[in-house]
N, C-alpha and C positions, 0 to 999 in steps of 0.2 A: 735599525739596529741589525748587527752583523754576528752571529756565533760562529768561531771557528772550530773545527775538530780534527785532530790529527788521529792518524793510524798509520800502522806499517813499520813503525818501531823493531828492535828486538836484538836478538844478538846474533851472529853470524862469523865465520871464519875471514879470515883474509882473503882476499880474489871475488870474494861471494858478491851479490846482491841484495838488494832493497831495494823496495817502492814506496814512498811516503806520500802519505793521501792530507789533504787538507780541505775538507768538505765544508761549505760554507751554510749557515739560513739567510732566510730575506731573501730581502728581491737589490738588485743595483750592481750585484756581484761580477757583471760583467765588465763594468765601468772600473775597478780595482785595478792599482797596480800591486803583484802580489810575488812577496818577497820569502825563500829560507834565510831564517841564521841559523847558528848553531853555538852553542856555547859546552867548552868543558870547564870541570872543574881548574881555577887558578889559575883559568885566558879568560880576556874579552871575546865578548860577544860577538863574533864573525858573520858578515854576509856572506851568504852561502850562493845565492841563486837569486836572481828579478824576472819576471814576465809584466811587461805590460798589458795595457786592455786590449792594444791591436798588436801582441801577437810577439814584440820587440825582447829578447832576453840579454842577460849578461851574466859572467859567471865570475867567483871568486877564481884567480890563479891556479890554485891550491886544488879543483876539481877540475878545471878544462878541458875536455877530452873523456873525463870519467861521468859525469853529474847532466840530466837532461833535465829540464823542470818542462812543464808543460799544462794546459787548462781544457777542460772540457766545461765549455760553458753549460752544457745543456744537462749539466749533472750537477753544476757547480763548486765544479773540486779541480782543485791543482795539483799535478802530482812534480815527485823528485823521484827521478829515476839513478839509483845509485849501483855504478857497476865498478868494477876490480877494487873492492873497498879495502881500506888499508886503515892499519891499526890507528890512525892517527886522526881520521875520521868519527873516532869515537867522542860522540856529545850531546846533550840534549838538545832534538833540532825543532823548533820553531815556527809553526809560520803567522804569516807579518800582512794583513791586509789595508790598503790605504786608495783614499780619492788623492791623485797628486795638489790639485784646485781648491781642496779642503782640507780642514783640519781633521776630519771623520778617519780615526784609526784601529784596528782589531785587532787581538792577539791569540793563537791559538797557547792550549795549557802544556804544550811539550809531550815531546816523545824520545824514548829514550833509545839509539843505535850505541848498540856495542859489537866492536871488530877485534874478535881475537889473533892474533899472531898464529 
């Protein structure tokens, strides 16, 4: 079994940053491939970011250039590094831990980024 925990939440000006944490329990967390969404109110639920277990990412459009995600196995946390945030960025973000080879899937409880204008 797998608990996820986010942090790094909060609210922030336009241009500013973020670092969203997602700290994992248990043991196998390496093996994960480990995903952001993000959801606001009255849109679907958005991928935001993937890391694979070796290392492999891919990014929504919409952050390319702005959003880094990355893993520190030996702490076993994934971060999202969010830079020149823009109002539109504003949503409860996510993270999504999965075995691609199994059906075994996590959910952390949300955290909530707000991008003022």
């Amino acid at each position: 079994q797998v608990q996820l925990v986010e942090s790094g939440g909060g609210l922030v000006q336009s241009g500013g940053a973020l670092r969203l944490s997602c700290a994992a329990s248990g043991s196998r967390f390496s093996i994960f491939t480990v995903e952001w969404y993000r959801q606001a109110p009255g849109k679907q639920r958005e991928l935001v970011a993937t890391i694979m277990s070796g290392g492999s990412t891919n990014y929504a459009d919409s952050v390319k250039g702005r959003f880094t995600i990355s893993r520190d196995v030996a702490k076993k946390t994934v971060y999202l590094q969010m830079d020149s945030l823009k109002p539109e960025d504003t949503a409860v973000y996510y993270c999504h831990a999965r075995i691609p080879w199994a059906q075994e899937n996590y959910w952390g409880q949300g955290t909530q980024v707000t991008v003022s204008s």
